[in-house]
N, C-alpha and C positions, 0 to 999 in steps of 0.2 A: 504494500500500500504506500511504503514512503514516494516509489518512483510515480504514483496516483498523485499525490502532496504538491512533489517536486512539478510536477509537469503542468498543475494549478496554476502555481505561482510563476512557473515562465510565459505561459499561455497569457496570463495577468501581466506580467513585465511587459514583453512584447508588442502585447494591441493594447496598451494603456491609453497611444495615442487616438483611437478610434473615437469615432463620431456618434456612436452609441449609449443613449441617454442609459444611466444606469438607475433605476426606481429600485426600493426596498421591495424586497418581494419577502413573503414571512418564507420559514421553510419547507413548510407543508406545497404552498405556492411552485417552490421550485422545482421537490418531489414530483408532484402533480406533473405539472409541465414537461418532468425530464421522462417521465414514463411516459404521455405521450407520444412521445419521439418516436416508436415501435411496438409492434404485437404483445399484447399482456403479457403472451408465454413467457415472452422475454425480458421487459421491461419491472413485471409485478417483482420479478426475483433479482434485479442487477441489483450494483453497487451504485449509487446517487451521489455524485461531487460536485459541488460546486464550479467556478470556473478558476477559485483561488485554492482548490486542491482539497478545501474542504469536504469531509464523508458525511454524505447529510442522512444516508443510510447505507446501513451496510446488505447486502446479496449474498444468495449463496448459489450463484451461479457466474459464467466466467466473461459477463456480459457489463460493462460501464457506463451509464447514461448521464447527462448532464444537461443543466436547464437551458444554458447558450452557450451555440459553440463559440466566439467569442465575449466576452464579457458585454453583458446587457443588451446584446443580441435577441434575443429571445427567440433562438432560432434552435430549440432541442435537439439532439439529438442522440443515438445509442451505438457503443462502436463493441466489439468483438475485439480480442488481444491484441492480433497484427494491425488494426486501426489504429489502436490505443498506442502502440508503437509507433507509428507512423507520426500519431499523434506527437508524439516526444521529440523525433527526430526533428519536424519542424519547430517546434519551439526551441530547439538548441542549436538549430540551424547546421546539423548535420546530417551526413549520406543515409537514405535508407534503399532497400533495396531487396524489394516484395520477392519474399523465397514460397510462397504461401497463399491464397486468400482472405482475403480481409474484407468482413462486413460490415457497414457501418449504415442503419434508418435514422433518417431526417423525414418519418412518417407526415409531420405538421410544416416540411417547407420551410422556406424563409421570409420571414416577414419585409412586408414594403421596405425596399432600402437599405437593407444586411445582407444587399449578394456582396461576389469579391470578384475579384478578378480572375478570367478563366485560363488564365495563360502561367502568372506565376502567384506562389501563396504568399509574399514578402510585396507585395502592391506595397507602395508608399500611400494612397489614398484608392482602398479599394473602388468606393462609388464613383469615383471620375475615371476609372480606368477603361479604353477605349474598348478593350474588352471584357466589361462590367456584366455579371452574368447574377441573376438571383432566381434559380429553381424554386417552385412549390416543390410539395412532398414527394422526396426520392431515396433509392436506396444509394447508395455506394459503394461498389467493391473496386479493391486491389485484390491487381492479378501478376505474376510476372507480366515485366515490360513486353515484352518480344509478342503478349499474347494479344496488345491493344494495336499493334500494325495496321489492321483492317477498318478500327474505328474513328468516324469525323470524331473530330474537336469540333464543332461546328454544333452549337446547341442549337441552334435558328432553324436546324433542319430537321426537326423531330425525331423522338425515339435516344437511344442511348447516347450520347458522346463521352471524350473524354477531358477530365480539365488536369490542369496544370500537367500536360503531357510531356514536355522539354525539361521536366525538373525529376528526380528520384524519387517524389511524392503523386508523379502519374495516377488518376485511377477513373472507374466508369461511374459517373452519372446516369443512374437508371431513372427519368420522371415518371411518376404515378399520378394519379389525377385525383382530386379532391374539390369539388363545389368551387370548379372556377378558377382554381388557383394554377398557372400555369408558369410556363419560361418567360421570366422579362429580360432582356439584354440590350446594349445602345447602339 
């Protein structure tokens, strides 16, 4: 759980400059919200942290969900081990490099405003970025690199693409559909 803690608090360092108003949300609130994120199977049993590392409950399953992916986002989501690594490697801004599958639901999307950038995950201002991209409700897997050859990057043209493909944090945006909520990009 420490490297759970540790990856809080870089995730928190990192996007502190973000444009994301941050409201008190109680904890039950965030609870709430981070099981959202995915299938009950899965969400009723994970581990609940915060986006400063904090355990807002603990799981007994090998599943991590959190209220925003980054801080005051309010953009949930549920990641499996290889995500949650992945997850690391970007906040410390080292190589990762998918030996595995990694699944990670954003069942509720992203709210107005909290896409990022679909090209690299270190945007200096994600919403200005020329390739600003904010999915509703999707899954996301990593896969080895070599396996996404065949897929657009190109979210504009429906069905799967891939974001931040030129960087070692590659992986597939799967959009699912929910009352309306679709791909917004500029």
């Amino acid at each position: 759980m420490h490297n759970v803690t540790r990856l809080g608090m870089l995730l928190t360092a990192y996007f502190v400059g973000t444009s994301f108003s941050v409201a008190e949300d109680s904890i039950l609130d965030k609870i709430s919200r981070a099981k959202s994120a995915a299938p009950a199977q899965i969400s009723d049993n994970a581990t609940i942290i915060d986006t400063d590392g904090t355990v807002l409950q603990k799981g007994s399953n090998e599943w991590t969900c959190l209220p925003d992916t980054l801080p005051g986002d309010k953009a949930p989501m549920c990641n499996d081990a290889t995500w949650m690594a992945m997850m690391n490697a970007i906040a410390n801004k080292q190589p990762f490099k998918a030996d595995k599958i990694g699944i990670s639901y954003m069942l509720q999307g992203e709210p107005s405003g909290s896409g990022v950038s679909n090209s690299t995950p270190y945007h200096a201002d994600h919403g200005a970025a020329d390739d600003y991209v904010e999915t509703g409700p999707h899954i996301m897997i990593i896969v080895p690199k070599a396996l996404l050859q065949h897929i657009t990057s190109d979210p504009r043209v429906g069905g799967p693409y891939v974001m931040w493909g030129d960087t070692d944090y590659a992986h597939i945006m799967i959009p699912t559909s929910l009352d309306g909520k679709h791909i917004v990009t500029k």
